[in-house]
N, C-alpha and C positions, 0 to 999 in steps of 0.2 A: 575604683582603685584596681580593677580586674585589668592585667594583660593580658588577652589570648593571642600569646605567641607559639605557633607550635613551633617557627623554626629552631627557641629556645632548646624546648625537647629533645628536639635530632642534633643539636650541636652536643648538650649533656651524655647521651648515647652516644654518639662517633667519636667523643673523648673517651667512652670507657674502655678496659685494655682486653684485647680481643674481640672485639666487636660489641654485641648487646647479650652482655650477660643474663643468665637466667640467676632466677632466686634462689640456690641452691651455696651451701656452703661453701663447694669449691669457688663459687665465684668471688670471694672476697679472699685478700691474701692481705693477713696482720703482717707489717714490720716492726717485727719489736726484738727488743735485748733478747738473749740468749737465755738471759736470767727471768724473765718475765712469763709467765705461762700464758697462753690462750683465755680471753677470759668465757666464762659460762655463755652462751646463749640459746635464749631459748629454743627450742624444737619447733616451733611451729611462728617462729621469726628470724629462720637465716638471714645472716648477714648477704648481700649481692650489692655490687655497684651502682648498678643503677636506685635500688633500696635507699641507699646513701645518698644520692641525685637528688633522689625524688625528697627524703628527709630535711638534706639541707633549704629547697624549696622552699616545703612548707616553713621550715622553720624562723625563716627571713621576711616570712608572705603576711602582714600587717589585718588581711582579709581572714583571720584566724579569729579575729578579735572582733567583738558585736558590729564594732563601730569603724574597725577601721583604723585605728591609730595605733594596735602594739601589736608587733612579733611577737616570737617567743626570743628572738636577737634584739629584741628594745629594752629586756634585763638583763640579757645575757650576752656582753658584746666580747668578741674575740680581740680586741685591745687590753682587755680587763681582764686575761684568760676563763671570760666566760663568765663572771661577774657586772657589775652595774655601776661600783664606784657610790650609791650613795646606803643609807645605814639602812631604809625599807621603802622598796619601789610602788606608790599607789598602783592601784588598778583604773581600769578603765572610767566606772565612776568617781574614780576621788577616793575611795576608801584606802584607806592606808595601809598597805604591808602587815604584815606582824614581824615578818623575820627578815633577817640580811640576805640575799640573794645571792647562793652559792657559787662556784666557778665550779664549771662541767669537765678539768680535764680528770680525762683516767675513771670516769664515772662507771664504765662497763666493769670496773672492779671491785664497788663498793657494796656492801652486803647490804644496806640498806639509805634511804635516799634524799629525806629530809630529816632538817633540825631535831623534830620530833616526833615520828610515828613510824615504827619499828617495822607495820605493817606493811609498808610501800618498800619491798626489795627489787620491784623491776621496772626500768624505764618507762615501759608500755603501761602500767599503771601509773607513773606517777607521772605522764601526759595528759592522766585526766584532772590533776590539780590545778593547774594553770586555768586550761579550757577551759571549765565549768567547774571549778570551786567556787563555793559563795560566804566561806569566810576565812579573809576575808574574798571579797569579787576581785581577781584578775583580769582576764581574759572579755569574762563576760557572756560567755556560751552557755551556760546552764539551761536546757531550754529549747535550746536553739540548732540542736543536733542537725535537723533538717536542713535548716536555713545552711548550717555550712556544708552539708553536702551539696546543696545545690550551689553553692558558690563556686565550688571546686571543681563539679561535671561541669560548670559552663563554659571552663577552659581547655581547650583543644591541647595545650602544651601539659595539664595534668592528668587529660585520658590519655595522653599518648605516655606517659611517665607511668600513671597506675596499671597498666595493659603490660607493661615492661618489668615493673616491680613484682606484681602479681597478678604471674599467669594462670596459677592454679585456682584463683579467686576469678579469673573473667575479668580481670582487672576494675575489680569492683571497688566501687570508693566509697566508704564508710567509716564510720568513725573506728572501727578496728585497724583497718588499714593506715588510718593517718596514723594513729597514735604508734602502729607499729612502724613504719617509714621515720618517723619524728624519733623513735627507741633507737634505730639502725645507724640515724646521722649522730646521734650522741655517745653512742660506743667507739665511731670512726676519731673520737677526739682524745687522740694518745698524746701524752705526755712522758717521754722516758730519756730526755737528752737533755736534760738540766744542768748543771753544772757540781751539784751533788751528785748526781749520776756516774757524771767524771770523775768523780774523788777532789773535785776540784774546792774543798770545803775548808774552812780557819779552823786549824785543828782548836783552840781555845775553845772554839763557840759548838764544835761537834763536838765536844768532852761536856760542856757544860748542856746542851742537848741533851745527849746520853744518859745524862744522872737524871737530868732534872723535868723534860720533856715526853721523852722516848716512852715513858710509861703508859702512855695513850697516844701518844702521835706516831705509830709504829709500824713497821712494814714498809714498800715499799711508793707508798701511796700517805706514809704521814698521819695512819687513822686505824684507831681500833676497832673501827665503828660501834664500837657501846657508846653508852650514854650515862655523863657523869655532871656532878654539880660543881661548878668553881665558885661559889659566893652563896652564902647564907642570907645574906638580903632578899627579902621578899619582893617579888616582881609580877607585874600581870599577867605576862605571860608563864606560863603553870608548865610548861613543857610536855612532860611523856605523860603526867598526871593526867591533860586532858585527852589522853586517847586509854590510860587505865583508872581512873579515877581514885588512883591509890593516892592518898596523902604524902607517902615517902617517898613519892615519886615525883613530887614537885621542883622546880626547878634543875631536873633531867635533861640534857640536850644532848645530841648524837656529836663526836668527836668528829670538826671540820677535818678533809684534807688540809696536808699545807703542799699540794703541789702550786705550782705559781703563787705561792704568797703573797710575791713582791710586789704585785699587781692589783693585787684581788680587796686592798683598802674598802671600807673598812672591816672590820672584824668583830666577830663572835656574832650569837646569834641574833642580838639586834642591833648588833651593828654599831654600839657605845664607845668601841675602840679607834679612834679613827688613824693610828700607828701602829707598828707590830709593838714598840716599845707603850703603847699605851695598853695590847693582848697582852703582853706579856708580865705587867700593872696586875690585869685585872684576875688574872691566876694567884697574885700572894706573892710576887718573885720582882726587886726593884735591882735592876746593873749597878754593879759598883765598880770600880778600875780594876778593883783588887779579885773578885771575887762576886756570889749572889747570892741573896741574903732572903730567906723566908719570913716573909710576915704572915702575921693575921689579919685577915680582912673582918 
């Protein structure tokens, strides 16, 4: 499955703006709203062009995976703003999902990164879930650290990418550097032209929003990011519980964005919803012509 192209490379470089960017801050220029801040990133993973080049790559590059068969774009498709479309994407063996497969826009703003463990607030860290988690198995790397370096040095178009990404490294390619390359292309994925953005919204439904939603889907991003229970029904997966083992903390899950909602089907965290009007069910809230009416679940 390996293409060594290195003309790839140099065409990725000769698009970038001013020539071949260095890894340094200035080289990456956010366009975003006026309203929108810069988001955090780390000190020792500036943002740079070709960083982003080199990111979106790997990110597409199916040679990631034990076997061959998944990107990290086989759950995460940009039709889907970054989502997968189905409720939990198996892994490479067969193993099943546990959770819905998020949509990645606006990510570089979120305080923390999956469904359930508080502990994963940076990209570069939570690169290592995919690759080499083993439960459940994604990717399928666990192990295998080598093996995919050497996959990745035997192409001419990713030493000439990682020489360019990172100079101050020797353009060394290692599992730090992927995961950091693979952080860079996922912060490059803004969302701020929506049509909410524009105020372009049913005022009915942004009133009813506001009372009734807004209380954790909040900011500009849709997300308080804590982590709260919508259903007393017991369920297998145990959420924040199993990374603190507290009881009360059972069925805990971190508040999705709703940037591209419309797309991002199905919903919640295992994915049970498969309408907004069936998420919107499973909070305790059913639309009436008139009005929207709290139940108890």
């Amino acid at each position: 499955m390996r293409r060594p192209v290195a003309a790839a490379a140099a065409l990725i470089l000769a698009a970038a703006p001013f020539g071949l960017p260095s890894a340094s801050p200035s080289a990456w220029r956010w366009s975003l709203p006026d309203r929108v801040a810069v988001p955090v990133v780390p000190a020792d993973n500036p943002m740079s062009a070709v960083k982003v080049a080199l990111g979106r790559r790997l990110f597409y590059d199916a040679d990631l995976s034990i076997d061959g068969t998944m990107a990290c774009a086989t759950c995460h498709e940009q039709k889907r703003g970054f989502a997968d479309g189905t409720r939990t994407r198996p892994g490479v063996h067969g193993d099943q999902g546990l959770r819905n497969v998020p949509g990645l826009a606006n990510v570089a703003w979120l305080p923390s990164l999956t469904w359930g463990d508080p502990r994963i607030t940076s990209l570069e860290a939570q690169a290592f879930v995919p690759l080499f988690g083993t439960q459940p198995v994604e990717m399928g790397m666990a192990g295998q650290e080598p093996e995919l370096v050497r996959r990745l040095h035997g192409d001419a178009c990713y030493r000439q990418l990682f020489r360019a990404a990172f100079p101050e490294r020797g353009g060394a390619i290692d599992i730090g550097t992927v995961t950091k390359a693979l952080a860079s292309f996922q912060r490059s994925l803004v969302s701020y032209d929506a049509p909410v953005d524009r105020g372009e919204t049913s005022p009915a439904g942004a009133a009813l929003f506001r009372n009734d939603c807004a209380g954790c889907h909040s900011g500009s991003n849709f997300t308080d990011g804590r982590f709260h229970r919508i259903t007393s029904r017991l369920r297998m997966d145990r959420g924040l519980a199993d990374i603190t083992g507290r009881t009360e903390d059972a069925g805990l899950f971190r508040t999705p964005s709703l940037r591209n909602v419309a797309v991002t089907a199905p919903y919640l965290h295992d994915g049970r919803a498969a309408t907004l009007r069936e998420a919107i069910a499973a909070h305790g809230y059913v639309y009436e012509p008139a009005h929207v009416r709290r139940q108890m679940i």
